[in-house]
KEVO-736782 format. One record per atom (N, C-alpha, C): residue number from 1; residue in three letters; x negated, y negated, z negated. Coordinates in steps of 0.001 Angstrom, whole numbers. Atoms other than C-alpha are relative to their C-alpha. Layout:
% residues N
> num, residu, px, py, pz
> NUM, ALA, X, Y, Z
...
//
This chain:
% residues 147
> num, residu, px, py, pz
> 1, UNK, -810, 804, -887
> 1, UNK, -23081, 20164, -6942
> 1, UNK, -465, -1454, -5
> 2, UNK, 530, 1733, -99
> 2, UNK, -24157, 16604, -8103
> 2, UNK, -1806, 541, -237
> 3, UNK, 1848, 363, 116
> 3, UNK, -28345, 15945, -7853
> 3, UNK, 161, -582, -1255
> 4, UNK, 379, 895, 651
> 4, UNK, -30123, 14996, -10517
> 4, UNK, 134, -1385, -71
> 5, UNK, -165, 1586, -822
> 5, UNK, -30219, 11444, -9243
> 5, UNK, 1204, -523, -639
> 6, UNK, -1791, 555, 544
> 6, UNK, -26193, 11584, -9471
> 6, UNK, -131, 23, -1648
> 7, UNK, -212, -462, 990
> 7, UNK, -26268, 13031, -12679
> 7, UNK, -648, -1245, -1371
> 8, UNK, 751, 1557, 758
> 8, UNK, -28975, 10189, -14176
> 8, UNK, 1045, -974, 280
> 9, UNK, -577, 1487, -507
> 9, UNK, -27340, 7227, -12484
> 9, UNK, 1527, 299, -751
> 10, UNK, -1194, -87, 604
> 10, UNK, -23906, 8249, -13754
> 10, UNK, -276, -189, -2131
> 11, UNK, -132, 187, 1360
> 11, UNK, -24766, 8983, -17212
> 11, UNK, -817, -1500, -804
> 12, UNK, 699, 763, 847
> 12, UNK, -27394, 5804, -17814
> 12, UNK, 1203, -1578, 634
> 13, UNK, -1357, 1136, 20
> 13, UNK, -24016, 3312, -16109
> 13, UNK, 948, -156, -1107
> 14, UNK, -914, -1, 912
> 14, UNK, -22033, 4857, -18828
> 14, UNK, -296, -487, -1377
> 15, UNK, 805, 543, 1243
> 15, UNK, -24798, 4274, -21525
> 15, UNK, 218, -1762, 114
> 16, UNK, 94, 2456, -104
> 16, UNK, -24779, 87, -20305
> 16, UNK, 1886, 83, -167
> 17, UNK, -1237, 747, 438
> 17, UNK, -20786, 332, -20461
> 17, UNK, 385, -99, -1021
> 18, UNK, -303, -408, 1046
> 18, UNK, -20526, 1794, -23639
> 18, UNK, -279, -1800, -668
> 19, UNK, 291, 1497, 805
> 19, UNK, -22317, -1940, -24715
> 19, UNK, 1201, -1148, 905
> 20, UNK, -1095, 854, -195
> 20, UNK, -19626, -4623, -24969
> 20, UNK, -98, -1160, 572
> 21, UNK, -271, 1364, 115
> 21, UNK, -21426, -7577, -24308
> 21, UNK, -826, -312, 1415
> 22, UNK, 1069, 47, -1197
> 22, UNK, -23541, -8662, -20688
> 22, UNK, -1058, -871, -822
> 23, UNK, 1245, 364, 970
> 23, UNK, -25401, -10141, -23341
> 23, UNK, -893, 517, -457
> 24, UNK, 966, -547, 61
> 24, UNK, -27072, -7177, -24029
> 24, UNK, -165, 720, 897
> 25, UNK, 149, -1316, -1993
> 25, UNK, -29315, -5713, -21217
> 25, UNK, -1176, 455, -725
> 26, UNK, 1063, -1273, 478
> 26, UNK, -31782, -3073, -21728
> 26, UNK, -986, 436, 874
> 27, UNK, 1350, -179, -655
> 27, UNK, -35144, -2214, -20021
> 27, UNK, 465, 1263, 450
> 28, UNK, -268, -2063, 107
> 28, UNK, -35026, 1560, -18149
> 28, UNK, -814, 649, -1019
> 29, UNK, 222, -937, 1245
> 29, UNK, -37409, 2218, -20765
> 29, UNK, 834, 709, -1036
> 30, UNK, -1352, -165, 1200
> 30, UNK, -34896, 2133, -23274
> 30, UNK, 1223, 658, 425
> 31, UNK, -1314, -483, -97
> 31, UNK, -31954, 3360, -21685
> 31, UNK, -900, 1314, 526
> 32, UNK, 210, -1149, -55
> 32, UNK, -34541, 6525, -20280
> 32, UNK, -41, 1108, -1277
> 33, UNK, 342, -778, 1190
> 33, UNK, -35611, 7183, -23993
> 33, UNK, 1015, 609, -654
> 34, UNK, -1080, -820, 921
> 34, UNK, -31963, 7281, -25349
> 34, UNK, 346, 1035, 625
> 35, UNK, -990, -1352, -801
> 35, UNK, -30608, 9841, -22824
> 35, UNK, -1147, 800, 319
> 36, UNK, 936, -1316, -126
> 36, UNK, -33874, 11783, -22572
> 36, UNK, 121, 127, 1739
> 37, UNK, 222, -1032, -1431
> 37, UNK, -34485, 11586, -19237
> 37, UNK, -1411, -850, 820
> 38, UNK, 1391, 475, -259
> 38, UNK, -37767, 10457, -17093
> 38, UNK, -207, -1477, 706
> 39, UNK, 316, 1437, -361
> 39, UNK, -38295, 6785, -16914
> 39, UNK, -242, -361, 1748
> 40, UNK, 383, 560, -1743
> 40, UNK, -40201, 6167, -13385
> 40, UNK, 1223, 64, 726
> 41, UNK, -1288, -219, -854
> 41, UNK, -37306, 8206, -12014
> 41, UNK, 1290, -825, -278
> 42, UNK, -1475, 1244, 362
> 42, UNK, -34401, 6085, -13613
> 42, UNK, -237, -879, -133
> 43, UNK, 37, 1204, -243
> 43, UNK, -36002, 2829, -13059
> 43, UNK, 160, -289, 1786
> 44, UNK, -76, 388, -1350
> 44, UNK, -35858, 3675, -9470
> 44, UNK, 1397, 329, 347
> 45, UNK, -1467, 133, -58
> 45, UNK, -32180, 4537, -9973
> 45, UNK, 598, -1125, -424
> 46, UNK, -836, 1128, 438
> 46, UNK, -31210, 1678, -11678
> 46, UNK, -563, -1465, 800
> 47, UNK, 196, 1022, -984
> 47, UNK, -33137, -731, -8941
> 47, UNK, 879, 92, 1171
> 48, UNK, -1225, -414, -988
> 48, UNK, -31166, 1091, -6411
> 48, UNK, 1235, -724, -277
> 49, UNK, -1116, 611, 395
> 49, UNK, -28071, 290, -8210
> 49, UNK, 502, -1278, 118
> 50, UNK, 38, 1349, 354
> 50, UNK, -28590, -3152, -9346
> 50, UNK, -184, -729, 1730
> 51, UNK, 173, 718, -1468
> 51, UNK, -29567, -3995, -5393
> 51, UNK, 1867, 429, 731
> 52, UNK, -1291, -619, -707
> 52, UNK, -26227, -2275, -4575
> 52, UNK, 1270, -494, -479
> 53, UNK, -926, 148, 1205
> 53, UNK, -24281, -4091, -7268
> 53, UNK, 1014, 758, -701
> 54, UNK, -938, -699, 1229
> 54, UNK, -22992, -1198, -8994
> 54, UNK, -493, -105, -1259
> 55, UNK, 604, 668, 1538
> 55, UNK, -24868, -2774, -12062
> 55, UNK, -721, -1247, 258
> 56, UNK, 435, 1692, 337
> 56, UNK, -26312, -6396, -12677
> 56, UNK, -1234, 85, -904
> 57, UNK, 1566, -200, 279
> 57, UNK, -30302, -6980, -13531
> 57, UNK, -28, -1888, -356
> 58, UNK, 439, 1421, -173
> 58, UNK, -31883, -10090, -14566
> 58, UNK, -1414, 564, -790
> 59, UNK, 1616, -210, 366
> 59, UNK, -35944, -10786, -15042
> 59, UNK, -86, -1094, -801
> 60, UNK, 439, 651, 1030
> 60, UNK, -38011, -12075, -17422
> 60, UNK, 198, 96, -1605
> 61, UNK, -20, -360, 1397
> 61, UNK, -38320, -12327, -21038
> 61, UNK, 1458, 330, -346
> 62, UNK, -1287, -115, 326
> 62, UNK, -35090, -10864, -22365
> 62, UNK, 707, 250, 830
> 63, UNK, -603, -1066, -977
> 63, UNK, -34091, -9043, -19291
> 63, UNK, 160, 1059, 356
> 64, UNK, -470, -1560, -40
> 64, UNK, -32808, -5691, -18054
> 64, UNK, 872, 64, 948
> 65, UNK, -1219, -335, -448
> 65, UNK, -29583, -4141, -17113
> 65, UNK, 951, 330, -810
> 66, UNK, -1330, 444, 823
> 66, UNK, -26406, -4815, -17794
> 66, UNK, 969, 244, 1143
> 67, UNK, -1006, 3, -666
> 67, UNK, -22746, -4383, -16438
> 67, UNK, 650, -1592, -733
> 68, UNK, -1374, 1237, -85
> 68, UNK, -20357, -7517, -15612
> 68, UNK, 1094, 569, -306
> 69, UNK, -1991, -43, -244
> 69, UNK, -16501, -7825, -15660
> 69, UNK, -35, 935, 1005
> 70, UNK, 329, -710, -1693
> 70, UNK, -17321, -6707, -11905
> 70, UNK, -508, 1489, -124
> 71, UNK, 378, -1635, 509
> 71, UNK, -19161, -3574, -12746
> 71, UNK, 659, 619, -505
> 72, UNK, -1020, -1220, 1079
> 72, UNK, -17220, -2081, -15058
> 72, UNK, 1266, 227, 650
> 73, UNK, -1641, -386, -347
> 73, UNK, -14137, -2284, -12665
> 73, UNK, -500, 1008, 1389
> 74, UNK, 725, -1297, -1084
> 74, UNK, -16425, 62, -9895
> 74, UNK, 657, 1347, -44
> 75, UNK, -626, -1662, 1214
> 75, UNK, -15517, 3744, -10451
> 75, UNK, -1204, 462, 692
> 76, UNK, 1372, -913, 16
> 76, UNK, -17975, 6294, -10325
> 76, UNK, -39, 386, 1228
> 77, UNK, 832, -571, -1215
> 77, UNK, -18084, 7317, -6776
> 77, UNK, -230, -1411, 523
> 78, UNK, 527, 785, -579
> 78, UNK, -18970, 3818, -6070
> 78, UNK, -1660, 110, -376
> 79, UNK, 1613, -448, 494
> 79, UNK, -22373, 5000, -8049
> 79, UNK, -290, 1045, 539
> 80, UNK, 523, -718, -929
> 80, UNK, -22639, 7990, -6377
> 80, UNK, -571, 141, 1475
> 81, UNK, 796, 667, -1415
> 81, UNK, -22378, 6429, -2529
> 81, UNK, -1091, -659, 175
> 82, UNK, 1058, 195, 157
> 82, UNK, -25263, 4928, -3653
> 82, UNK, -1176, 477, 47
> 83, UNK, 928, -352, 108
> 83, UNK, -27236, 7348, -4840
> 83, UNK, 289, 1440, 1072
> 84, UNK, -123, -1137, -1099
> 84, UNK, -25902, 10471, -2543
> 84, UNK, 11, -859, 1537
> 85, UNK, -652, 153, -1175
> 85, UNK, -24800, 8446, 393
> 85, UNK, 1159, 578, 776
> 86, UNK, -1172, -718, -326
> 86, UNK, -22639, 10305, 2245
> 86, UNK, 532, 1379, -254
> 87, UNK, 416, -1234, 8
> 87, UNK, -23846, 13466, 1429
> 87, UNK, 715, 607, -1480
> 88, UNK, -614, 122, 1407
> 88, UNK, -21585, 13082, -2056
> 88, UNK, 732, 1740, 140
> 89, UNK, -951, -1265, -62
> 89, UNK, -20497, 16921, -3079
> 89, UNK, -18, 524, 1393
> 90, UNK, 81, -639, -1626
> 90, UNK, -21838, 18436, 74
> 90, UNK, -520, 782, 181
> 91, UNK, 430, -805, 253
> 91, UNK, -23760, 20759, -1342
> 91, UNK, 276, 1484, -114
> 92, UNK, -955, -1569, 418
> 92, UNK, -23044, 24767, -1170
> 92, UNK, -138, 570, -440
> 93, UNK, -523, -740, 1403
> 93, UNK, -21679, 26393, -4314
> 93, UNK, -1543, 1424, 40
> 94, UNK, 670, -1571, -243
> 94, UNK, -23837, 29572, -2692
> 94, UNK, -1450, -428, 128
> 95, UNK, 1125, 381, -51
> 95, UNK, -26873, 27583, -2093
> 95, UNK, -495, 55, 2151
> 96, UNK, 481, 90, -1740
> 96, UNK, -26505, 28065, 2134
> 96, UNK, -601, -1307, 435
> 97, UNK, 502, 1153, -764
> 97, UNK, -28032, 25850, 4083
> 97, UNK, 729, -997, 938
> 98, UNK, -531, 452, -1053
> 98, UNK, -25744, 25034, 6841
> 98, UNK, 1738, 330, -232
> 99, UNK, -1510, -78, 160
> 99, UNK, -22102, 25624, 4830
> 99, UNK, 838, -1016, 468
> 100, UNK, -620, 1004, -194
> 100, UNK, -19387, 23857, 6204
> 100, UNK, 1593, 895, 315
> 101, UNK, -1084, -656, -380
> 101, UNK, -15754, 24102, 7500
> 101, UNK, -175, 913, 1270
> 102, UNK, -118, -1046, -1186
> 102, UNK, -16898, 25722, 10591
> 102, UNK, -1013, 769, 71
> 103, UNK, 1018, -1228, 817
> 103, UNK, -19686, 27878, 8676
> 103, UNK, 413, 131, -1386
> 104, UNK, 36, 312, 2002
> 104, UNK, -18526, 28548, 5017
> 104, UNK, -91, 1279, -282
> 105, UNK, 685, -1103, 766
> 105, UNK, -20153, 30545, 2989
> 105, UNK, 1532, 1007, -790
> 106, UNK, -782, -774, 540
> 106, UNK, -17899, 33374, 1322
> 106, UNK, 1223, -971, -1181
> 107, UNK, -1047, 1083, 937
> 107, UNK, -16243, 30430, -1501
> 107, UNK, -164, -1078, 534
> 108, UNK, 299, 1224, -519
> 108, UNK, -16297, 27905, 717
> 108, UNK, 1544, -489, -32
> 109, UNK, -1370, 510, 278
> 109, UNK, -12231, 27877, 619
> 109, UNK, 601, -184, -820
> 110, UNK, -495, 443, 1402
> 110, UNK, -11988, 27693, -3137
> 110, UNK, -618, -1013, -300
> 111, UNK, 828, 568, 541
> 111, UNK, -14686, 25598, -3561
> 111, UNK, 645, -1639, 732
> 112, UNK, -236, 773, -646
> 112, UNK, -13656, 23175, -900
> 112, UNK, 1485, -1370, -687
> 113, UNK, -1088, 639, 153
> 113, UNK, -10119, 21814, -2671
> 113, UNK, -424, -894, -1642
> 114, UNK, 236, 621, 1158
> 114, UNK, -11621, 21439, -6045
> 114, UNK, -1399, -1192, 116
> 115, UNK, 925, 904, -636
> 115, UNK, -14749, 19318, -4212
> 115, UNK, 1014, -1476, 110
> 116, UNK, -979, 1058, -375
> 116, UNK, -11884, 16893, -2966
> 116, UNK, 888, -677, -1031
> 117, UNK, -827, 1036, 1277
> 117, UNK, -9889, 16660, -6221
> 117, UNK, -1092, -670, -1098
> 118, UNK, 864, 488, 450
> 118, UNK, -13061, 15551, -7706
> 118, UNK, -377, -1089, 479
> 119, UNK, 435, 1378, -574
> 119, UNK, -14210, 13084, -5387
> 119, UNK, 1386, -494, 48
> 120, UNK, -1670, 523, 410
> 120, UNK, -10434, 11880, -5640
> 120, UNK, -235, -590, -1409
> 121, UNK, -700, 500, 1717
> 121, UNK, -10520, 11415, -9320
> 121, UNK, -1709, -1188, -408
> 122, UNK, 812, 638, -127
> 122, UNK, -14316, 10021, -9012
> 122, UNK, 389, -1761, 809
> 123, UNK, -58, 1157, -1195
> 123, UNK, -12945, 7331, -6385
> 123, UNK, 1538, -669, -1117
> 124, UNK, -1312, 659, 600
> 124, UNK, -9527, 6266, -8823
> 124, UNK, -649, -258, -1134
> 125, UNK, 371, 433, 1840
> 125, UNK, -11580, 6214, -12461
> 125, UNK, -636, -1277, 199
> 126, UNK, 947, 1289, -94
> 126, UNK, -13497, 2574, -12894
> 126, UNK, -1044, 652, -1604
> 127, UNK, 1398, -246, 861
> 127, UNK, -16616, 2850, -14814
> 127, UNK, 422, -193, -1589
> 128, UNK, -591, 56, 874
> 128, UNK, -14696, 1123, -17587
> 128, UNK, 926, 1078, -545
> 129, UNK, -721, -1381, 421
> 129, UNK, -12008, 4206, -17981
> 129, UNK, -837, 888, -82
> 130, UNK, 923, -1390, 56
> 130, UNK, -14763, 6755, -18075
> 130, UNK, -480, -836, -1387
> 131, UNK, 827, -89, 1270
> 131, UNK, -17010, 5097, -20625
> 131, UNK, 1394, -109, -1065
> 132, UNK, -1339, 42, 1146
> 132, UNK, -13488, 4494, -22910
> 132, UNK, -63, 1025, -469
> 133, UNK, -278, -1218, -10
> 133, UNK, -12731, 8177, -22260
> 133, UNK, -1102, 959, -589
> 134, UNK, 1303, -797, 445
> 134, UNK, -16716, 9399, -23479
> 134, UNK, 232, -919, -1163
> 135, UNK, -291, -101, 1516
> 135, UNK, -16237, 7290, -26629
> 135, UNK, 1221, 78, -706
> 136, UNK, -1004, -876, 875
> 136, UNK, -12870, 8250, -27703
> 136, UNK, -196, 1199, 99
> 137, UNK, 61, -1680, -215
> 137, UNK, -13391, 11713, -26809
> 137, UNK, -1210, 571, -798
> 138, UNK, 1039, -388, 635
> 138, UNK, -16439, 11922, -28521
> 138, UNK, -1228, 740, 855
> 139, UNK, 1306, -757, -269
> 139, UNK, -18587, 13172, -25658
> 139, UNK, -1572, -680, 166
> 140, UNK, 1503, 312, 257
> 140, UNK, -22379, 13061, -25179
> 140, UNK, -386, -391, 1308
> 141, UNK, 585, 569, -1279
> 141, UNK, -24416, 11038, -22987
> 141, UNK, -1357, 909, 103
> 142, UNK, 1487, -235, 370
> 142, UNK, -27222, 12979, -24353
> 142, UNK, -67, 1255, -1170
> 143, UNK, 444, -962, 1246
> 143, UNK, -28162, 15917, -26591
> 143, UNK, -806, 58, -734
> 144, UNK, 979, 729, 952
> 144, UNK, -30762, 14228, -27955
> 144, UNK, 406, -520, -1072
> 145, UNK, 62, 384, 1551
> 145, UNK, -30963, 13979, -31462
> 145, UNK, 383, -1230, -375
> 146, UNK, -288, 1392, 534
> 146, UNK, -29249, 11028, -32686
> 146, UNK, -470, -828, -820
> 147, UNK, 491, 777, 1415
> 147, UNK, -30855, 8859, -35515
> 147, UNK, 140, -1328, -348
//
């Protein structure tokens, strides 16, 4: 349902909220290596972003990416319109080509309500309540080996 793309860009926003301070910003090197995922491709997600201001960049020695005050009050489908466009959760469960309300594939009427309470709960969380919610909860940005 979400692209790769989504799936990067979401989890390497949550990696920069998790840090407390806009004092520390991080290269995509560094934020590809911790979450294991492929650099080129998530530096061209996080330029996207940063041009879109759902994250904050600065150059030169001791630059990167970082979230503001401002960022962190976004919610996650403001990172997705970004990287899906409109096309957010539009994808079909069955893999058709041309599913919709006036073609739907065989689960296109179950699939359809839980699509909506998702992008619903995507469009009310701020970037800040999600990363809270992944470190109290204890989940993973990453299954990569910790050390």
């Amino acid at each position: 349902m979400l692209s790769s793309a989504s799936k990067y860009a979401i989890r390497a926003v949550l990696f920069l909220a998790q840090k407390k301070s806009s004092d520390q910003k991080f290269g995509s090197k560094h934020i590809a290596e911790a979450l294991d995922i492929p650099n080129p491709f998530l530096a061209k997600l996080l330029q996207k972003l940063a041009r879109k201001g759902v994250i904050s960049s600065s150059k030169g020695p001791g630059g990167g990416f970082y979230l503001s005050d401002k960022n962190r009050k976004m919610h996650i489908s403001d990172i997705l319109f970004v990287i899906e466009k409109e096309n957010i959760l539009n994808s079909c469960m069955m893999g058709l080509p041309k599913c919709g309300d006036n073609n739907p594939c065989p689960i296109h009427h179950i699939v359809v309500p839980f699509k909506n309470e998702l992008i619903k709960k995507f469009s009310i969380d701020t970037i800040e309540e999600v990363a809270r919610e992944v470190y109290e909860n204890g989940y993973f940005l990453t299954l990569k080996r910790q050390v």
